[in-house]
MILOTI-912720 format. One record per residue (C-alpha): x negated, y, z negated. Coordinates in steps of 0.001 Angstrom, whole numbers, plus 500000, padded with zeros to 6 digits. Each point is the difference from the previous one (the first is absolute). Layout:
MILOTI-912720
XYZ ...
This chain:
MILOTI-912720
486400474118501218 502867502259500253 502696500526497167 503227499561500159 501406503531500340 497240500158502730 501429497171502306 503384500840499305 500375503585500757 497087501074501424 498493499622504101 496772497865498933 498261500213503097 500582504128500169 498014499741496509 497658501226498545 501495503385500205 497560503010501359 500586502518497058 496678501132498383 498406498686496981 501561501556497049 503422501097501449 502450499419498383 502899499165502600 499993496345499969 500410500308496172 503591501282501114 500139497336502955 499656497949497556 502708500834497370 502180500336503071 499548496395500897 500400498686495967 503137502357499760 501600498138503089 499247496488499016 501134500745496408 503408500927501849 500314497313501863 500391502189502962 501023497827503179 497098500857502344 501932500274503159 502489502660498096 496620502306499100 498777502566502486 497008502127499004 499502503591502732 497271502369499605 498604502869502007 496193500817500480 497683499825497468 497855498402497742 502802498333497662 502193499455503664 497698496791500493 501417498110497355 502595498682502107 497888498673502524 498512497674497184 503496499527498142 502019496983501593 503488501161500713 501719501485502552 497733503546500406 500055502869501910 497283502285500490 501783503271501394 498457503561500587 498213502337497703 502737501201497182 502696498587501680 500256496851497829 503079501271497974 501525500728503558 499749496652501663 500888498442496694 503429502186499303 500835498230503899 498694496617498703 502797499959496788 502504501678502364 499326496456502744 500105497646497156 501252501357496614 498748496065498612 496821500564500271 497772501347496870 497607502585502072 497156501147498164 498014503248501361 495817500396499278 499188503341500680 496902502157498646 500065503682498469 499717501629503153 502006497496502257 502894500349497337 499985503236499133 498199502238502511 500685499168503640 503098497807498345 501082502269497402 503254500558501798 500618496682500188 499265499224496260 502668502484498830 502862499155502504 499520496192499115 499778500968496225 503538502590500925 501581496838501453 499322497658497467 499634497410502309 498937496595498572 496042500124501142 497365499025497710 496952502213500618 496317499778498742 497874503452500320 496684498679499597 498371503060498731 496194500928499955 500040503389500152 498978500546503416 499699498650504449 497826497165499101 500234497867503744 499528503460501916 497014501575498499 500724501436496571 502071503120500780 502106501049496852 503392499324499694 503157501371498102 499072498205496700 496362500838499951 498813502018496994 499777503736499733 496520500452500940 498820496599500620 497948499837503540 501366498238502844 498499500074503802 502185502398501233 499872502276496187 496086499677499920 500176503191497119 502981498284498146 503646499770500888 501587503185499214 503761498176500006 502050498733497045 500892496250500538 503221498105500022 500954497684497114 501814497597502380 501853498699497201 501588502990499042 500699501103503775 501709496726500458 502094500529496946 500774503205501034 501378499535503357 501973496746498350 498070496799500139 502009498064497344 496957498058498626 496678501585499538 496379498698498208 496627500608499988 497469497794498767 496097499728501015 497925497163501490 498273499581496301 503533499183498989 500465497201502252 502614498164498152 502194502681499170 499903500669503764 501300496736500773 502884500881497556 500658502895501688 499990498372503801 502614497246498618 502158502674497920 499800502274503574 500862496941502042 503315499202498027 500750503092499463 503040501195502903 499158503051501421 497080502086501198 497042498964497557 496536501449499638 496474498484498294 497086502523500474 497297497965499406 496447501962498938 497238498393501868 496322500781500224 497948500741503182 496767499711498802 498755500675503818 500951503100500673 501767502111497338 498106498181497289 496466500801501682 500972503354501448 501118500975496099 497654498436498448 501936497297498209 497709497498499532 499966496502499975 503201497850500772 499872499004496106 500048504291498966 503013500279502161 501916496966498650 498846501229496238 501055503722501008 503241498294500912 500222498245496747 499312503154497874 502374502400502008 503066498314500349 502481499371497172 503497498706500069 502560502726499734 501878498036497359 496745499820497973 499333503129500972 503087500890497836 499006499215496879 496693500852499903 498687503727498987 499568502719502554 496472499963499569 499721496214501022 501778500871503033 498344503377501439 498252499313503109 501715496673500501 501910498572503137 503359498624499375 500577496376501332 503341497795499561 503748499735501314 500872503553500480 503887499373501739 501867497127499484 503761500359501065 503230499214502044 501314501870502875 502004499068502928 497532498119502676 499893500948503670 500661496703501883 502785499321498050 501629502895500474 499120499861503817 501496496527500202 503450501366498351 499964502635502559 499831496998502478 502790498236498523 502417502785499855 499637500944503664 500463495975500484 503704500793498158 
């Protein structure tokens, strides 16, 4: 028998979902659909876009109005969807490489405009629906299909390059910390203007195997051990911290919103 959550706000018959054993996307699907009950979002008011990709088939399972658009694009068809219908509450899905490699142009002007989009990076380090190739937030040195003697790049901290080009609300959480994830979707849904949650997931298919990662339970430990909360982080001695990864609300803030100020440009050519 299905659950509640299940019935409500997800497509039963698209279920059950064709992600791999051990991946940790529908962890986030998940959180997605608890942070929009615990709102009391109106379903008809929700609409969920992604582009291409592994994390873009959420939507497909996710009961609201969807759109499936083109690979990195997401962030481009949803800026026209907020424009349409300023009401609605649209939420992008988009992985590390859909957001921030084909897309990365989008990501920043969205994040520039502050306009009032809610958007998920589902982030496991690398093209899991396409064959493995790494992406911008693959390791230095870890092995994709297309960096078969290790990637010679420096990744992207999303968060950060989000924050930097002016998303007012930014976090990062993993899919061991499922419940402060869920925090983090409902704080970035409230929140008015551009928000960001990069969500670490684990693909224990390809980068997992191609690195050597080992089983689904080493990655979900490994995410345990290696991510602390910055505000934790804080007050705890340098040499607790060395080699961690910092997780938690980075940006939290209040800046002038793009379809408002769009709609006051409306109403003073009206006058």
């Amino acid at each position: 028998m299905n659950s509640p959550l299940v019935e409500n706000y997800f497509r039963v018959d698209k279920l059950p979902h064709i992600w791999c054993p051990g991946c940790g996307h529908g962890i986030i699907m998940a959180a997605m659909g608890r942070a929009i009950e615990n709102l009391g979002l109106d379903k008809d008011k929700v609409c969920i876009v992604s582009g291409i990709g592994c994390s873009s088939r959420a939507p497909g399972y996710m009961d609201f109005n969807t759109l499936h658009t083109t690979h990195g694009r997401a962030l481009a068809f949803a800026t026209g969807v907020k424009l349409a219908n300023p009401e609605l509450e649209v939420i992008v899905v988009a992985g590390d490489g859909d957001l921030s490699a084909i897309g990365g142009n989008h990501l920043i002007h969205a994040a520039r405009r502050n306009i009032n989009i809610t958007t998920i990076c589902f982030n496991n380090n690398i093209y899991g629906m396409t064959g493995g190739q790494y992406s911008p937030t693959t390791p230095t040195h870890e092995k994709g299909t297309t960096a078969p003697y290790g990637n010679i790049d420096r990744p992207f901290d999303i968060t950060q390059l989000a924050g930097g080009a002016g998303a007012t609300y930014t976090a990062k959480t993993t899919v061991f910390h499922a419940t402060q994830m869920q925090k983090f979707i409902e704080a970035a849904i409230q929140h008015k203007g551009f928000s960001l949650v990069e969500a670490i997931s684990i693909c224990p298919t390809y980068y997992g195997r191609k690195n050597k990662k080992g089983s689904v339970v080493d990655m979900m430990n490994f995410l345990k051990d290696s991510f602390v909360d910055r505000k934790v982080a804080e007050k705890l001695p340098p040499e607790k911290v060395e080699g961690k990864f910092l997780m938690g609300e980075f940006v939290n803030k209040v800046e002038p919103e793009y379809t408002e100020l769009y709609d006051g440009i409306i109403e003073r050519l009206k006058k």
